[in-house]
MARDOFI-367538 format. One record per residue (C-alpha): residue in one letter; z, x, y. Coordinates in nm, 3 decimals. Each point is the difference from the previous one (the first is absolute). Example, Ala and Ser with C-alpha at 12.3 -4.5 7.8 and 13.67 -1.06 7.14 Angstrom:
<atoms>
<atom code="a" pz="0.780" px="1.230" py="-0.450"/>
<atom code="s" pz="-0.066" px="0.137" py="0.344"/>
</atoms>
This chain:
<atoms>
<atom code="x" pz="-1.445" px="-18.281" py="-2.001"/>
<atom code="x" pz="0.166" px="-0.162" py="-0.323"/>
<atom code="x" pz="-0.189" px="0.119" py="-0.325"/>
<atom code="x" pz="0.012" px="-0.340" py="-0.217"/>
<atom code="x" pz="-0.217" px="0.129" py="-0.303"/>
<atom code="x" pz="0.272" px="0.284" py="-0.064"/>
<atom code="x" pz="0.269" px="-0.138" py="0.121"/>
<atom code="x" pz="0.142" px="0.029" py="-0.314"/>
<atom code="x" pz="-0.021" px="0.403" py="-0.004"/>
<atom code="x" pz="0.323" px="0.192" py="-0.069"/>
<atom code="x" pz="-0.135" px="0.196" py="0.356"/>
<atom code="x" pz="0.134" px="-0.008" py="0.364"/>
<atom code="x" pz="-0.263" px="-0.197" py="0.237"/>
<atom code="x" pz="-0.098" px="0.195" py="0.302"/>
<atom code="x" pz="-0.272" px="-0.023" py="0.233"/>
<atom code="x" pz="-0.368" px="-0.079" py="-0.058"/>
<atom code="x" pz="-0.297" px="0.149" py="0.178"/>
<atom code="x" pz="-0.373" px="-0.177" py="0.038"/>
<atom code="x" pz="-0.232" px="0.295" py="-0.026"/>
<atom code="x" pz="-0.318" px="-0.037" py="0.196"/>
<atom code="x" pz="-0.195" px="-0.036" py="-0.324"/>
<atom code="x" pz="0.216" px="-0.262" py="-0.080"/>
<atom code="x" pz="0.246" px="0.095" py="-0.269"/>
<atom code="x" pz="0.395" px="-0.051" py="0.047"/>
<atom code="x" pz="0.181" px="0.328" py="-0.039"/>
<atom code="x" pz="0.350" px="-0.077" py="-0.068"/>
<atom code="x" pz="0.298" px="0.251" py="0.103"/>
<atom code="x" pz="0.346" px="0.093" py="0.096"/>
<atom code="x" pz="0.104" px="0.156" py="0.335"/>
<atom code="x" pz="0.333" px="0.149" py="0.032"/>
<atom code="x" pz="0.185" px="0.203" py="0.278"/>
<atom code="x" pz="-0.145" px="0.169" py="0.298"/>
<atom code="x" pz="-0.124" px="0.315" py="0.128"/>
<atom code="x" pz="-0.291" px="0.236" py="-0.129"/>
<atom code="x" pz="-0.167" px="-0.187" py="-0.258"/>
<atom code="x" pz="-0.054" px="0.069" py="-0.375"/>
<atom code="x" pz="-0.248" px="-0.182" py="-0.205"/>
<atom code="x" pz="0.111" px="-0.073" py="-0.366"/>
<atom code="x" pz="-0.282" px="0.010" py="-0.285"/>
<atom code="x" pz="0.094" px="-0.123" py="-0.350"/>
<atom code="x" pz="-0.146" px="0.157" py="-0.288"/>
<atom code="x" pz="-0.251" px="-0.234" py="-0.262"/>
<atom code="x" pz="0.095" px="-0.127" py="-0.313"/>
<atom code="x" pz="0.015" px="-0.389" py="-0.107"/>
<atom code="x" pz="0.277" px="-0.185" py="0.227"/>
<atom code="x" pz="0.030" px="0.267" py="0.252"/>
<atom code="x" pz="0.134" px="-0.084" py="0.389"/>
<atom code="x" pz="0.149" px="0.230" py="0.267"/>
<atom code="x" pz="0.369" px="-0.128" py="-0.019"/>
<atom code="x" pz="0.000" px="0.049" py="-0.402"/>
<atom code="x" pz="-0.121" px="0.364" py="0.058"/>
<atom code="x" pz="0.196" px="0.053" py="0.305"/>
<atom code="x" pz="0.332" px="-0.204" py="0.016"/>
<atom code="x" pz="0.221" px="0.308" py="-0.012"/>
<atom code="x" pz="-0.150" px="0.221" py="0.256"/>
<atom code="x" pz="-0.163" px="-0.219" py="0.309"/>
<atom code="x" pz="0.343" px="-0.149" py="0.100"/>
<atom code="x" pz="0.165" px="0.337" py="0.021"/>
<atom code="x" pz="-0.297" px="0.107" py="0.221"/>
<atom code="x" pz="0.044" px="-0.299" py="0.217"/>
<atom code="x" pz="0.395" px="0.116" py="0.073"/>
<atom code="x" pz="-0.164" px="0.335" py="0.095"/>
<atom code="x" pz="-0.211" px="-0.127" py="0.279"/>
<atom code="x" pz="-0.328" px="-0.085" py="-0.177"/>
<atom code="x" pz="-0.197" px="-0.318" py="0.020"/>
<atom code="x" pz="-0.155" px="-0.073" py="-0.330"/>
<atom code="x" pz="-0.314" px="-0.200" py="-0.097"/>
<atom code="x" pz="0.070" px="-0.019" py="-0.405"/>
<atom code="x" pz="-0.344" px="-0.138" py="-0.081"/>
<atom code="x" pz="-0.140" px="-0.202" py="-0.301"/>
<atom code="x" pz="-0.332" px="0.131" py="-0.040"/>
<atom code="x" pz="-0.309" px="-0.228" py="-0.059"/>
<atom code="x" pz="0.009" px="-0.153" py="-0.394"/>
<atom code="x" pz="0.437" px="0.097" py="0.003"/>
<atom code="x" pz="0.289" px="-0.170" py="0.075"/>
<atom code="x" pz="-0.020" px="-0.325" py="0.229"/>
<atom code="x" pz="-0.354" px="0.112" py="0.188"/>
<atom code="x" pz="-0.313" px="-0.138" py="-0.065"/>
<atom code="x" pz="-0.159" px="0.099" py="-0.344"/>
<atom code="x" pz="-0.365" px="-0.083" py="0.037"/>
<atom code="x" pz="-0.194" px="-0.020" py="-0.348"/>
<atom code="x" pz="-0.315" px="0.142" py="0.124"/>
<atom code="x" pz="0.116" px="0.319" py="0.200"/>
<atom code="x" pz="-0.097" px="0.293" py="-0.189"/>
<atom code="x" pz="0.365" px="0.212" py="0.033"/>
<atom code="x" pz="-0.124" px="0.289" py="0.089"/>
<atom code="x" pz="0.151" px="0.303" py="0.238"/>
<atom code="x" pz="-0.246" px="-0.133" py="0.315"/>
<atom code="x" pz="0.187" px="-0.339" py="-0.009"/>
<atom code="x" pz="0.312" px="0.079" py="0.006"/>
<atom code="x" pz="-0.059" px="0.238" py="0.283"/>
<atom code="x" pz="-0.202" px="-0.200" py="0.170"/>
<atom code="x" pz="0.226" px="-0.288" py="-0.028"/>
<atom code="x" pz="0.360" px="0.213" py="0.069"/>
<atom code="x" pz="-0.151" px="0.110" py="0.345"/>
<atom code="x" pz="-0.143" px="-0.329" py="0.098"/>
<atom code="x" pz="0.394" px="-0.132" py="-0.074"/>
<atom code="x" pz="0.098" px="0.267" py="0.188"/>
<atom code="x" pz="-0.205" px="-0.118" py="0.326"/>
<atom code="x" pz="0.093" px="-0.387" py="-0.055"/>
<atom code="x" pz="0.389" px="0.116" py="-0.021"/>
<atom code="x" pz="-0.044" px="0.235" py="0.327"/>
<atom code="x" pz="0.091" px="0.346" py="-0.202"/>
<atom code="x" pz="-0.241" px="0.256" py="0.177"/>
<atom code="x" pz="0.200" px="0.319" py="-0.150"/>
<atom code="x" pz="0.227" px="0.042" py="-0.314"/>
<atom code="x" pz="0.121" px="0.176" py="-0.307"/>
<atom code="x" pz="-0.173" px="-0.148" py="-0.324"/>
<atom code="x" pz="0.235" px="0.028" py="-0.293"/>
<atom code="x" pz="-0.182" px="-0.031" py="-0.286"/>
<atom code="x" pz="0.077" px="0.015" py="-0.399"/>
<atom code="x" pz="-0.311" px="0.034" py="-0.293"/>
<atom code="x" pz="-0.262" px="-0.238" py="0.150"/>
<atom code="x" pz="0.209" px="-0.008" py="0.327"/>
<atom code="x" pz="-0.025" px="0.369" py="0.005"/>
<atom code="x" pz="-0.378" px="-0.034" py="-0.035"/>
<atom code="x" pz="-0.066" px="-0.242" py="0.279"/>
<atom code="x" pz="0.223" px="0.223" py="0.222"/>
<atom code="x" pz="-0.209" px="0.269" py="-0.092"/>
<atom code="x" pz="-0.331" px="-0.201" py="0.060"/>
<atom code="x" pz="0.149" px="-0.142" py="0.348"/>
<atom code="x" pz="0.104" px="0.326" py="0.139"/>
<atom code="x" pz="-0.363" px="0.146" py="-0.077"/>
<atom code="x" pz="-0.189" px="-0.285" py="0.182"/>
<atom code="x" pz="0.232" px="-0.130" py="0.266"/>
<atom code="x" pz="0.217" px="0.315" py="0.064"/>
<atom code="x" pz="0.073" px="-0.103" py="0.357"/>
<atom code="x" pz="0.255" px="-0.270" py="-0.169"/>
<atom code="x" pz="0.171" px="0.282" py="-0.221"/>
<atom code="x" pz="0.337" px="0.160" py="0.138"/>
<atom code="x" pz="0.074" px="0.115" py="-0.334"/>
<atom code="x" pz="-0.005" px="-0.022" py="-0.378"/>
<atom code="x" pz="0.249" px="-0.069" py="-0.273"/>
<atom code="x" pz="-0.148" px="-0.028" py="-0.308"/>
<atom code="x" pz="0.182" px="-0.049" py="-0.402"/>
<atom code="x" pz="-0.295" px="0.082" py="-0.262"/>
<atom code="x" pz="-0.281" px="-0.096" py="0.189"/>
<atom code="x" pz="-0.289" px="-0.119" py="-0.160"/>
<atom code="x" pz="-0.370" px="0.133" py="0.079"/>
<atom code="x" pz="0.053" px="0.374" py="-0.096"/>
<atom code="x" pz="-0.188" px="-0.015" py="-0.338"/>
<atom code="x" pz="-0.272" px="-0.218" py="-0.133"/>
<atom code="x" pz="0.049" px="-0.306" py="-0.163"/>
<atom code="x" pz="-0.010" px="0.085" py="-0.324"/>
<atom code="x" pz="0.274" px="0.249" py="0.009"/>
<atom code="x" pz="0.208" px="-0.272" py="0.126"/>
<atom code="x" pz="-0.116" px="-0.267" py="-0.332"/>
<atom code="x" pz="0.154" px="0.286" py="-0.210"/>
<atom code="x" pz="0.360" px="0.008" py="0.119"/>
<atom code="x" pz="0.231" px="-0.206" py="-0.240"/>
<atom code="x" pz="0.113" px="-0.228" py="0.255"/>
<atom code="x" pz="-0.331" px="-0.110" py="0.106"/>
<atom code="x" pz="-0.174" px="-0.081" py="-0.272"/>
<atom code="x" pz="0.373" px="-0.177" py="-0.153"/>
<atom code="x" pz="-0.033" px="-0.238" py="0.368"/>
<atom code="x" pz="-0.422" px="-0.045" py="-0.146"/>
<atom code="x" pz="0.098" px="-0.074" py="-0.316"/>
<atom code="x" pz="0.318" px="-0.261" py="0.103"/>
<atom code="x" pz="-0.179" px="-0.165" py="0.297"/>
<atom code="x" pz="-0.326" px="-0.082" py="-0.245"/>
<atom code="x" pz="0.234" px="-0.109" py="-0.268"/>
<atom code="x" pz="-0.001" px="-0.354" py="0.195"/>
<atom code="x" pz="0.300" px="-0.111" py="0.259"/>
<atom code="x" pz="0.281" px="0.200" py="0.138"/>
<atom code="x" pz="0.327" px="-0.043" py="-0.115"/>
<atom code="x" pz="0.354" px="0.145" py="0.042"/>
<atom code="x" pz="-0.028" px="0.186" py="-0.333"/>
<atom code="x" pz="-0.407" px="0.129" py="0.051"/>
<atom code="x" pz="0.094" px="0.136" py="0.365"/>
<atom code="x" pz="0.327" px="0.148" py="-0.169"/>
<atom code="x" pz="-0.260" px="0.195" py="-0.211"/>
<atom code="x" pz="-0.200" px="0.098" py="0.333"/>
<atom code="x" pz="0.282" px="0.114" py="0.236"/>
<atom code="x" pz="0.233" px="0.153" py="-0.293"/>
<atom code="x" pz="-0.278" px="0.309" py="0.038"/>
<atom code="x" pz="0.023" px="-0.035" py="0.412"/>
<atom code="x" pz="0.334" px="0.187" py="-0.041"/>
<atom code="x" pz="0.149" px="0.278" py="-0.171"/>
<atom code="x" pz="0.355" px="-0.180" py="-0.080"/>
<atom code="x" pz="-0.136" px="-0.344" py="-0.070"/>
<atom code="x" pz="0.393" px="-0.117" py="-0.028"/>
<atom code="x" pz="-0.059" px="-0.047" py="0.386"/>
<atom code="x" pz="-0.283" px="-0.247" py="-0.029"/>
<atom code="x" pz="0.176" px="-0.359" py="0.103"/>
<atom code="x" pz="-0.086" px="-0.333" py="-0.103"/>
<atom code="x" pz="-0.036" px="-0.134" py="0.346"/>
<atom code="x" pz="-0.241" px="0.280" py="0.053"/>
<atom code="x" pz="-0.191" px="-0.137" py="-0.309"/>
<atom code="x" pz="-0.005" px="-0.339" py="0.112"/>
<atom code="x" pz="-0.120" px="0.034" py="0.339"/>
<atom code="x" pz="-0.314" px="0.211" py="-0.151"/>
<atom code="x" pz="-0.061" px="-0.288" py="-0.251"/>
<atom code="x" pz="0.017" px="-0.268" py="0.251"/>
<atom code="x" pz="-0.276" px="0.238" py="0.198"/>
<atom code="x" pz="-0.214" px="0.079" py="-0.256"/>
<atom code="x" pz="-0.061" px="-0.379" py="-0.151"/>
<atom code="x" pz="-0.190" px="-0.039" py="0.290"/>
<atom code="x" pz="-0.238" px="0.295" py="0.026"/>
<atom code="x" pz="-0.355" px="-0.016" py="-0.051"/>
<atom code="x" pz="-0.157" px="0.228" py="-0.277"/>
<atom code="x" pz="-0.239" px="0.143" py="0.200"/>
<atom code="x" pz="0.272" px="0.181" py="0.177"/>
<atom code="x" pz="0.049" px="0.275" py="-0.227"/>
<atom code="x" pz="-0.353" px="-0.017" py="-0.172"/>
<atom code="x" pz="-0.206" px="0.067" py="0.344"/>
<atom code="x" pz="0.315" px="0.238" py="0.150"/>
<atom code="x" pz="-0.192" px="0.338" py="0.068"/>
<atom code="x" pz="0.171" px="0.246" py="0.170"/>
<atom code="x" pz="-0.206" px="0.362" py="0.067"/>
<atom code="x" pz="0.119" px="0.382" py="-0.051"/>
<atom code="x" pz="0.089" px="0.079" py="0.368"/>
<atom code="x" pz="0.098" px="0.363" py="-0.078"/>
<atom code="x" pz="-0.271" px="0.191" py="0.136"/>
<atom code="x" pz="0.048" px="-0.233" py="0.357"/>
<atom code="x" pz="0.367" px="0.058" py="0.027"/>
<atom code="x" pz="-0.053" px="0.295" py="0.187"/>
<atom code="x" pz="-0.137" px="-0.203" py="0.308"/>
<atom code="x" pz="0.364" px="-0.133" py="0.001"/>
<atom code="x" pz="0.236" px="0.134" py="0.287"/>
<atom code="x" pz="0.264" px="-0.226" py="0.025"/>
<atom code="x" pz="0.365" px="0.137" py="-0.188"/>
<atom code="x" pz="0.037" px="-0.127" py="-0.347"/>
<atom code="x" pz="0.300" px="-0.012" py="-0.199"/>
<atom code="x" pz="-0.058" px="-0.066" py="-0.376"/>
<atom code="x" pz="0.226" px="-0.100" py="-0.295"/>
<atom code="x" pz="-0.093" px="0.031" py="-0.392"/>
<atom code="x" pz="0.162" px="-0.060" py="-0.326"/>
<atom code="x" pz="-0.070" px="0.268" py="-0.262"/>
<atom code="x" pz="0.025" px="-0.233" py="-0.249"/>
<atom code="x" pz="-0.293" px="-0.274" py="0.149"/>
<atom code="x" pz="-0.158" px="-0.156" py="-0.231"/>
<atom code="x" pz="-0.202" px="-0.235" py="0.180"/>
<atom code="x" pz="-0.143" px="0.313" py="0.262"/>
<atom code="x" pz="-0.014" px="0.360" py="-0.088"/>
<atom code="x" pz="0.265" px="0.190" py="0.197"/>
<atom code="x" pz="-0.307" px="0.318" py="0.001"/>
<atom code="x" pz="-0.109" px="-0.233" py="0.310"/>
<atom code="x" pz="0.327" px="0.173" py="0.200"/>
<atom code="x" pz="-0.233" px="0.350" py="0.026"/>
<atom code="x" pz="-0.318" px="-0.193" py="0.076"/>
<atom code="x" pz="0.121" px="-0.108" py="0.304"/>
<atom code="x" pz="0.213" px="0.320" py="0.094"/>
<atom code="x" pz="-0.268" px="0.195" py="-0.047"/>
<atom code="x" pz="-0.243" px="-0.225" py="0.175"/>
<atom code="x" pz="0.182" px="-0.185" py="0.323"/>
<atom code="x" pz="0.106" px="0.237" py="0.236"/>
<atom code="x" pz="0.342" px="-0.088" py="0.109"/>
<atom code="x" pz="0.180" px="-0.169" py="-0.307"/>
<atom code="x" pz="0.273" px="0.087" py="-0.203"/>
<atom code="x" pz="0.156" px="-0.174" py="-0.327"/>
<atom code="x" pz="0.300" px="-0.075" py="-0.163"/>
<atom code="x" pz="-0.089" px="0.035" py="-0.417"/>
<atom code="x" pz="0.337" px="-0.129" py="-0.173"/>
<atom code="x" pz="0.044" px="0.023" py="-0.400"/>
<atom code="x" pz="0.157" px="-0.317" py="-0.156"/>
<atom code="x" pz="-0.210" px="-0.212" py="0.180"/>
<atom code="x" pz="-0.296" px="-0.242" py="-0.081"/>
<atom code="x" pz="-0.256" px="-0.193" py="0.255"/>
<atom code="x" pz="0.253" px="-0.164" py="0.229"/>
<atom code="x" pz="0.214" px="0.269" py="0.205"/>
<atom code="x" pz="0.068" px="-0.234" py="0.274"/>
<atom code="x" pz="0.221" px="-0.202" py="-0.273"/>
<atom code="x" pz="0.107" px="0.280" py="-0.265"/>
<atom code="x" pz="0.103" px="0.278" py="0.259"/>
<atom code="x" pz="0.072" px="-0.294" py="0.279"/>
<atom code="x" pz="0.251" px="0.211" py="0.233"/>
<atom code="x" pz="-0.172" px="0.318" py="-0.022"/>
<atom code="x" pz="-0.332" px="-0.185" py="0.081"/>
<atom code="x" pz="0.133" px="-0.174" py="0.273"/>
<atom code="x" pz="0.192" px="0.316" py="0.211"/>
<atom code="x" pz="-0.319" px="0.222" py="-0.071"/>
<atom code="x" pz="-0.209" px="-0.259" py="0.161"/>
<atom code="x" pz="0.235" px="-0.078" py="0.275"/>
<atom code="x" pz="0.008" px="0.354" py="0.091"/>
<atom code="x" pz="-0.346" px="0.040" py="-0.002"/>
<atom code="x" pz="-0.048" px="-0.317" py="0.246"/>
<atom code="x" pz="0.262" px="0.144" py="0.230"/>
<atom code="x" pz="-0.202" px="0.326" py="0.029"/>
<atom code="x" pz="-0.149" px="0.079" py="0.332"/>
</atoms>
């Protein structure tokens, strides 16, 4: 299915899904074998292969098929202007793609919102949860702890300050990583191109609950990854969920902001890869 409104996106063109409540999901499938589902993290102009593009092809030469999903309101899926963007609906809407694309069982990989709506899935629908690979998840503190991190209220204050542009998201995603010398102007310009298109009520109606008290209902494995030096969640979350989920361990690395996947890309990918391959 072409994508003629954003066909103009700096962004590879995958598949699209028709959910039964009628909103097209768009994403990429690569490789086969044991399936991992990607989750991208929020922010303005966010997609799966912007957040992603160094690790899912090295997965798919391992022996992993990989659903790298745009979430509802991101990348080239459907943003609707009246959703309220709220931890429910992306759940709800990630597991009815999952039935239209025929995935009955997988490994969500999630990062910050991603994280959360792995979290979310694997409590209500754990019979589709192999495993969990989560990078500073979101939902392990309230709200407002989250609106006083640096990086969040700079993306507030640059997203309200009218349109995107190269320069305003270079103000956003310099704070995303700890050496922001490895932030790359294609990276910068696919986010713009995204985020000229999404609707404000995406960020102003996106409520996403404290889930720490429920992750002990969790008991799938989980392997985590957090940068000391987050600024966008607070790395603290690392012992809620140790100390919480019953079978989880994490990898806390110094040097590194809100993206491991991308700042620590080799280590990220072999720690994940041998965590797949475990029996």
């Amino acid at each position: 299915m072409s994508d003629p409104k954003h066909d103009d996106f700096p962004l590879p063109i995958g598949h699209y899904a028709e959910l039964l409540n009628g909103l097209n999901l768009h994403y990429l499938d690569a490789g086969e074998g044991p399936v991992v589902v990607w989750l991208h993290g929020s922010g303005p102009g966010a997609s799966g292969h912007s957040n992603f593009k160094g690790n899912y092809p090295v997965f798919e030469k391992a022996g992993f098929r990989n659903i790298v999903v745009d979430l509802p309101g991101f990348g080239r899926s459907d943003k609707p202007a009246d959703a309220q963007y709220n931890l429910d609906f992306f759940v709800s809407n990630l597991v009815l793609l999952l039935d239209a694309i025929g995935v009955e069982r997988c490994t969500l990989l999630g990062n910050s919102l991603g994280g959360a709506i792995a979290l979310g899935t694997a409590l209500t629908h754990p019979e589709k949860v192999e495993k969990l690979i989560l990078m500073a998840p979101g939902g392990v503190e309230e709200r407002e702890t989250y609106f006083q991190m640096e990086g969040i209220k700079r993306m507030v204050e640059e997203y309200g300050a009218g349109p995107m542009n190269i320069e305003k998201m270079r103000k956003v995603m310099s704070l995303q990583l700890f050496d922001s010398s490895q932030l790359q102007d294609k990276l910068l310009e696919e986010r713009v191109a995204v985020a000229v298109t999404q609707p404000a009520n995406l960020f102003s109606t996106m409520m996403v609950p404290n889930m720490t008290e429920r992750l002990a209902e969790l008991v799938c494995p989980i392997l985590g990854f957090w940068g000391a030096n987050d600024k966008f969640n607070p790395p603290s979350g690392t012992f809620k969920v140790l100390d919480h989920a019953k079978n989880a361990r994490f990898t806390l690395l110094n040097r590194c902001g809100h993206w491991v996947q991308v700042e620590h890309e080799a280590l990220f990918n072999r720690q994940c890869l041998e965590f797949l391959e475990e029996c």
